[in-house]
VEXDREN-2710 file (C-alpha; in Angstrom, 1 decimal):
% VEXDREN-2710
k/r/px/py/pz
1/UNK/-1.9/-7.9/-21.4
2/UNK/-4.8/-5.8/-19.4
3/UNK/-3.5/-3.5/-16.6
4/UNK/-5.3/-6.0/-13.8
5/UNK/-2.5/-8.7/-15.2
6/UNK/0.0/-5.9/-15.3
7/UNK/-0.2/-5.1/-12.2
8/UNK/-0.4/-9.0/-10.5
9/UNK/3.0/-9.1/-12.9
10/UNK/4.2/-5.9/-11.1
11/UNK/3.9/-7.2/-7.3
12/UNK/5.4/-10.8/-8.7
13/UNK/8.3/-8.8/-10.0
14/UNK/8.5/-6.7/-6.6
15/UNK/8.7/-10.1/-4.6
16/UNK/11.6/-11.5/-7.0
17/UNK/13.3/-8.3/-6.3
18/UNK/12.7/-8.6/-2.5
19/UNK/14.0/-12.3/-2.6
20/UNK/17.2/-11.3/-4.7
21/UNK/18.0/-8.8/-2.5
22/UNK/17.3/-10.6/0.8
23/UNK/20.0/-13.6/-0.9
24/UNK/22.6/-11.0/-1.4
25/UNK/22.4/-9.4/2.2
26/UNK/22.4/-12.2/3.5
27/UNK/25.2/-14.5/1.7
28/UNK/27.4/-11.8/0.6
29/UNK/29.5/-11.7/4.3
30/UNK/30.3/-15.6/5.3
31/UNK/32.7/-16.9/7.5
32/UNK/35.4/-17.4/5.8
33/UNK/36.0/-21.4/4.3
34/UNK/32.7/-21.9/4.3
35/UNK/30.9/-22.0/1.0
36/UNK/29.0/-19.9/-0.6
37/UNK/25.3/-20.8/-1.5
38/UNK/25.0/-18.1/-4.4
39/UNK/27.2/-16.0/-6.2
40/UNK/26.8/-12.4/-5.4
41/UNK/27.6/-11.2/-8.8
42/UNK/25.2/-13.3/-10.6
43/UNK/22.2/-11.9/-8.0
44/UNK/23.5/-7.8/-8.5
45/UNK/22.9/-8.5/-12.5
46/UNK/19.6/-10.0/-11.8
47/UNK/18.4/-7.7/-9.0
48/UNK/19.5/-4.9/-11.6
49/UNK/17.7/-6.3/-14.5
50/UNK/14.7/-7.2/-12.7
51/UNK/14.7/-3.2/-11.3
52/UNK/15.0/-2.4/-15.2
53/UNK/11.9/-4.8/-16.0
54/UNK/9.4/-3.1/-12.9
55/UNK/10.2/0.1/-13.8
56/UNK/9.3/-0.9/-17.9
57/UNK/6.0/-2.1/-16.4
58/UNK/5.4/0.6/-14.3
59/UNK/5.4/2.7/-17.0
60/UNK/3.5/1.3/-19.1
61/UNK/0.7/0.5/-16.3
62/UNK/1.2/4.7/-15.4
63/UNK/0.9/5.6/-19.4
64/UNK/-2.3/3.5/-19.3
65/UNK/-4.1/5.0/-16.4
66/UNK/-3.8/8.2/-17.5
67/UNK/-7.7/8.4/-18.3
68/UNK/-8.6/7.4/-14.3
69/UNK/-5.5/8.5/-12.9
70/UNK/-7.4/11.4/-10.6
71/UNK/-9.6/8.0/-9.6
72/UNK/-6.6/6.1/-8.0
73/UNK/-4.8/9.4/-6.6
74/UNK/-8.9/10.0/-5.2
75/UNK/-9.0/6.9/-4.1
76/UNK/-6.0/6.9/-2.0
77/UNK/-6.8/9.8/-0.5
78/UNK/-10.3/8.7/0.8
79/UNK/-8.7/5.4/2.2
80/UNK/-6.0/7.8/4.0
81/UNK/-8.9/10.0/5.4
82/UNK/-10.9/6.8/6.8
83/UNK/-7.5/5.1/8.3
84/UNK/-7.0/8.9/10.3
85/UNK/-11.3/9.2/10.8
86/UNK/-11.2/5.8/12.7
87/UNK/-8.5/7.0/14.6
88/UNK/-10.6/10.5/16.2
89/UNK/-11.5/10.2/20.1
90/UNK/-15.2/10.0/20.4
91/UNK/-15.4/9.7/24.4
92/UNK/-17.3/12.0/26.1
93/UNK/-17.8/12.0/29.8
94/UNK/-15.0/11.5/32.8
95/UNK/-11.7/10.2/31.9
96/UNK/-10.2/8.8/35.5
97/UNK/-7.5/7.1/33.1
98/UNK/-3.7/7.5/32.8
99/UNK/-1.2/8.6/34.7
100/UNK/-3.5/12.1/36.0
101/UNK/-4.3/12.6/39.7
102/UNK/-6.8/14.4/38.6
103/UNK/-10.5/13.5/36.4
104/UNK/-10.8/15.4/33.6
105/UNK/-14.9/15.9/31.4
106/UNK/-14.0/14.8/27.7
107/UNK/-16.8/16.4/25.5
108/UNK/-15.8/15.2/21.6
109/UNK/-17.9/17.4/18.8
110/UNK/-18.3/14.2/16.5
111/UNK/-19.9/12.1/18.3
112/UNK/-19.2/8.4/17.4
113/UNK/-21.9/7.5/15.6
114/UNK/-22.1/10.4/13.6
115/UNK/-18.0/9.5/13.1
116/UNK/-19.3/6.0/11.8
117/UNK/-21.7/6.8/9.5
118/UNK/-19.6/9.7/8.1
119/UNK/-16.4/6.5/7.5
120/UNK/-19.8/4.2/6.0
121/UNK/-20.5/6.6/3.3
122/UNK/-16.8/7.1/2.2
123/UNK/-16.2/3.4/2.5
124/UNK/-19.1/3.3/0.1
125/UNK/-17.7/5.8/-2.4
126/UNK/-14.3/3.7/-1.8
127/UNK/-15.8/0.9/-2.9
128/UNK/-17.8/2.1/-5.7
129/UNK/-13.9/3.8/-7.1
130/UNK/-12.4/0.2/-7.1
131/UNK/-15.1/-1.9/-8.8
132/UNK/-14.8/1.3/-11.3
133/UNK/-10.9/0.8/-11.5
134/UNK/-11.2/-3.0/-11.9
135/UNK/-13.1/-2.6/-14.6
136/UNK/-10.8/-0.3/-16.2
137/UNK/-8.4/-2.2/-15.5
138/UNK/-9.9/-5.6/-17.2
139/UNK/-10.8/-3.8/-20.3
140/UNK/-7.6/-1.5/-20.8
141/UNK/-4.8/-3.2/-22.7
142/UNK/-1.4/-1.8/-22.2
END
């Protein structure tokens, strides 16, 4: 199996694990006489196994990527930096806004389309990382 299937196996195996867990919270306290649709016991051994199973995978998916790892831990970053870049006040001008009496002159050092185009380029280089870590990930057996 490739790391691209190992990890669509992975986030299969995270929803089971969601699922078995949901079924316990929810049916392990029922009124009592009134029957119970799974048995608790039976879902603890599976949630457990199933835990055991990810974190098998997950290891072997880590051990793999050691060759590109600084690539994924990169590419996290980047996407972090864009998510808090998009989030930078460009406005510049008079803010009459909010709860103030008084105007206040914004005057922003980025201005928003410098802002943009410096987010284009590292969506570019964002971009470029994942068609690099797909491909290592279609061509890397683990």
């Amino acid at each position: 199996m490739n790391i691209a299937k190992a990890l669509k196996e992975k986030n299969k195996k995270v929803g089971v694990i969601k699922e078995l867990n949901s079924k316990i919270v929810q049916n392990n306290s029922i009124p009592k006489g009134d029957e119970r649709e799974y048995d608790i016991d039976v879902l603890i051994k599976e949630v457990i196994e199933e835990s055991r199973s990810l974190a098998e995978l997950k290891t072997k998916i880590h051990t793999a990527s050691q060759p590109i790892r600084s690539k994924i831990f990169l590419l996290s970053e980047l996407k972090s930096q864009v998510a808090s870049l998009k989030k930078v006040p460009t406005k510049n001008g008079i803010d009459r806004g909010g709860y103030r009496a008084e105007t206040i002159e914004l005057t922003s050092q980025v201005k928003a389309k410098d802002l943009e185009a410096i987010i284009k380029n590292l969506e570019k280089e964002i971009d470029a990382i994942q068609e690099e870590l797909e491909k290592f990930n279609h061509a890397t057996e683990i």
